[in-house]
N, C-alpha and C positions, 0 to 999 in steps of 0.2 A: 690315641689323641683324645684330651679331653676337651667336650665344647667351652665350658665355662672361662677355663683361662686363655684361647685364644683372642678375646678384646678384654688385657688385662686395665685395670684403672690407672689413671696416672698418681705416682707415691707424689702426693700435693701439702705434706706435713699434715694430714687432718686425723679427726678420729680413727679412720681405718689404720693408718699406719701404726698410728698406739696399738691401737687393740690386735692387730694382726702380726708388725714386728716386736714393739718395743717390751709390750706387757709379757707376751711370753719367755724371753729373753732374760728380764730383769728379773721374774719368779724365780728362773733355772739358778741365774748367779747368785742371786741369794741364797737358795737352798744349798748351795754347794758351797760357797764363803762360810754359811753357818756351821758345817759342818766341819771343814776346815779348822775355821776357829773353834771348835769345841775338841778339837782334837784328833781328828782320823788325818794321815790312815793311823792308826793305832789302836791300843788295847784302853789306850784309858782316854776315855769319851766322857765330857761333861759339859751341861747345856750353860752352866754356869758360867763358866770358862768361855763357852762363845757368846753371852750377852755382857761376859766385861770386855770381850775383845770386840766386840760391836757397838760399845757406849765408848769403847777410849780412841774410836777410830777419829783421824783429825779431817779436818775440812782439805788439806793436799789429799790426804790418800783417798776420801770420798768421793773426789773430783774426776782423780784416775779411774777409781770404780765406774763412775759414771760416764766416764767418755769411751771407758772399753767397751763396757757392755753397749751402750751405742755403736760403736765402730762395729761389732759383730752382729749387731740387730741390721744396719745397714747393708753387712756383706754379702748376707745369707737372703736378704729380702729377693734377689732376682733368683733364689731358688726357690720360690714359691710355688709354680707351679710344676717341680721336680719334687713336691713337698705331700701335694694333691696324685701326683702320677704315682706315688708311693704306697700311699695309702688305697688309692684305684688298686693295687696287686699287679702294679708292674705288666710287663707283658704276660699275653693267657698262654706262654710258651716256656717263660719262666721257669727254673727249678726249682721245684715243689707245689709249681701252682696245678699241677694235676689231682692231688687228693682236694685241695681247695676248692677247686672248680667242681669238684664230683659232687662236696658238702653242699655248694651253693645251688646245685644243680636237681638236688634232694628236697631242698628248701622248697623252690621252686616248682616242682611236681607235687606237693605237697598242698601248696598256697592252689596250683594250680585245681587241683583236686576238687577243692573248696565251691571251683564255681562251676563244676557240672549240677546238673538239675536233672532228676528221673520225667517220666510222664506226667505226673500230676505232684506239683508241692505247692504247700500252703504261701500267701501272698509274705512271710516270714523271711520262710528260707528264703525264696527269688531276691529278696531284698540283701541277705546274707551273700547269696553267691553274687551279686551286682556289686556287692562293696566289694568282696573277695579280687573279682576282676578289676576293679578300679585300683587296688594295691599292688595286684600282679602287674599291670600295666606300669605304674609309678616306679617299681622294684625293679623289675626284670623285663631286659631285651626279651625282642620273642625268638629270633635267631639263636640257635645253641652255640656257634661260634663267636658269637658276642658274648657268651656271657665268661664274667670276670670272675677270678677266684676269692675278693672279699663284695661285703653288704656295699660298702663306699662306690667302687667298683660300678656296680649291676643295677646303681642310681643311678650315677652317670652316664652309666652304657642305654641305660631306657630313654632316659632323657635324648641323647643323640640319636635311638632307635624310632622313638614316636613322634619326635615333635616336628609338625610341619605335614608328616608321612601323608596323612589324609591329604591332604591338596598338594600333594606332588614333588615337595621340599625336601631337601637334605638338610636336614638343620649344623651341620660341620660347616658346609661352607656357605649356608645361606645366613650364619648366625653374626658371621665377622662383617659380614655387608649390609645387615638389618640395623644393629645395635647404633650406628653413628644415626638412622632416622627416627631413632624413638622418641616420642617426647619425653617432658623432661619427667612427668608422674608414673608413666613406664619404666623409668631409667631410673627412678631413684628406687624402684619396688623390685627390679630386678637386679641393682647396687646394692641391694642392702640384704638380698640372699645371698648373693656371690659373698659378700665380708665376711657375713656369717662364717658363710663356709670356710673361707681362709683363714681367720681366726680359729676356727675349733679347730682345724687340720694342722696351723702350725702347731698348738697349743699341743694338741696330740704328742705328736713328732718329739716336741722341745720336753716335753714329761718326761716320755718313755726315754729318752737320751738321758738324759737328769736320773733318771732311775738306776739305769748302768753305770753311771759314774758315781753314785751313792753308794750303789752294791760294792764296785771297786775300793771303794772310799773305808766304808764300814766292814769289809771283808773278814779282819783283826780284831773287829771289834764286841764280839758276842751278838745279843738280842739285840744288840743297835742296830744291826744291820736289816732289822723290821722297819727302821725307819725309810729305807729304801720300797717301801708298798705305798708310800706317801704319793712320791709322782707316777707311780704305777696305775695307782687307782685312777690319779687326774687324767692319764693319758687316757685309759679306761673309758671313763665319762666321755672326754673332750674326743673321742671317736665315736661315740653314739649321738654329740652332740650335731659332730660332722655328718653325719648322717642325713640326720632329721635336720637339716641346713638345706644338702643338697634334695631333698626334698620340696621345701619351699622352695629353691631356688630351680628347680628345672618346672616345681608350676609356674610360676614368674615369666620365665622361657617362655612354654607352651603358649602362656597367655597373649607375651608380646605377639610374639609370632602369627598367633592366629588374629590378634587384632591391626598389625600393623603389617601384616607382608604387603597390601597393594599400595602402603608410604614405599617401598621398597623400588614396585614397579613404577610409580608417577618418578621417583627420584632418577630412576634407570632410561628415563622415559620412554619407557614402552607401552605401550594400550593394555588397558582393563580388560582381563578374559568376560566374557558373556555367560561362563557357565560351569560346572564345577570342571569337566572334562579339558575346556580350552586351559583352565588354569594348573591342572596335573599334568599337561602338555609344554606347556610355555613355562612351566615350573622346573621341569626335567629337562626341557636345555638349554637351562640356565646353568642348575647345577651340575651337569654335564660340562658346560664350557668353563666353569670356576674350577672344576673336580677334576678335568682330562683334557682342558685345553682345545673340545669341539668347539665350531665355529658357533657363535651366539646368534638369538632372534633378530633378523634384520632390520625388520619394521619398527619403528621409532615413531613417537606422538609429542609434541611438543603444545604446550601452551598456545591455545591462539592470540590472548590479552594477558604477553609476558609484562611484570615492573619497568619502569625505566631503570637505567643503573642511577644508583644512587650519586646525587650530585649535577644530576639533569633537571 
């Protein structure tokens, strides 16, 4: 389960939807029309040949071009977050996510390494291994069953692993009930990591696609078929970009979280805990009753000088 796209945004024709269906979509069809037009599959390839067949194309057939590729940017849009769960590494059960998981898991005792500290180190190091744990924590779940077989993956998993943890929270299911009380400078700082993120991840995906069908494409074609490293690299990139996405985007997280969970309780209307413990209490069966369907906190607190309703 990833936390991010359980409150996905509504598709409202805005920026995101460009940049997350439509722009990657239209890069792919093009790369693949120009190739086409230049001649594959075949032996005789010339870039020539697809810029006179891309200058003599008429306003019908450009139309087509363009409502296909829409149609297919639309179809594919509700598998977005089948898009992100892919890139996650699928399940940790997966076949072949065993050496995967071993790699990451190497990573990770390695990073972890970093922030042990002997008896006496200079104020340097401490400061070294401080950052170290502050990366470990961002990167990787602390649970070895959590952790996933790529980078993408074991962001995500920490993020669902630590946020909230300190005061008693499950961030899975506390995160679908928080997100509608955010305000809106919250909401746009933690919108605008989630896009990120779904833009580099489809961008990924629609590369690496586009690359096997280039390679398919140029097979016959000798050295052409380098041209297929084109959206190889882009996937390359636009997976490291996704990365360093969900990175912003699960600080974003943490921060709502930690600044807005008692919007969460007043909205629930339950009483304000008095102290960290009451609230690691009243925290846990909550998410207990969202999580397992235990009975929830009884006690309810209501406004004593509610609004009138409006029109009174």
């Amino acid at each position: 389960m990833s936390l991010g796209p359980v409150v996905p945004k509504p598709l409202d024709g805005s920026v995101r939807f460009f940049a997350v269906a439509y722009l990657p979509t239209y890069a792919a069809t093009l790369f693949v029309l120009l190739l086409v037009w230049a001649g594959a599959p075949g032996a005789d390839v010339c870039l020539r040949r697809a810029w006179r067949t891309a200058t003599a194309v008429g306003a019908g057939q450009a139309v087509w071009i363009v409502v296909g590729t829409s149609v297919v940017a639309v179809v594919f849009q509700p598998f977005q977050l089948a898009v992100v769960r892919l890139l996650e590494g699928g399940r940790p059960e997966a076949l072949g996510a065993g050496p995967l998981r071993a790699l990451q898991r190497r990573r990770r005792a390695r990073l972890a390494a970093r922030t042990e500290l002997a008896d006496e180190q200079s104020p340097a190091q401490v400061q070294r291994a401080g950052a170290a744990a502050a990366v470990l924590r961002r990167r990787y779940p602390l649970p070895d069953h959590l952790l996933r077989p790529t980078a993408l993956g074991n962001v995500l998993a920490a993020l669902r692993d630590t946020a909230g943890r300190d005061h008693g929270w499950d961030a899975t299911v506390a995160w679908p009930r928080l997100y509608p009380v955010l305000g809106d400078r919250a909401r746009a700082v933690v919108d605008d990591g989630r896009d990120s993120l779904d833009a580099a991840a489809r961008l990924c995906v629609t590369s690496a696609v586009t690359a096997l069908v280039s390679a398919a494409l140029l097979l016959r074609s000798g050295w052409w078929v380098l041209l297929a490293l084109a959206p190889a690299a882009v996937a390359l990139l636009a997976y490291h970009g996704a990365v360093q996405a969900a990175l912003t985007y699960g600080d974003a997280v943490r921060a709502a979280l930690e600044l807005h969970r008692f919007d969460l309780l007043r909205a629930l209307h339950l009483p304000l805990p008095d102290s960290l413990q009451e609230e690691r209490t009243l925290a846990e069966a909550l998410c207990l009753h969202w999580r397992q369907g235990l009975p929830p906190p009884s006690r309810y607190l209501h406004p004593v000088d509610s609004p009138p309703p409006p029109g009174t």
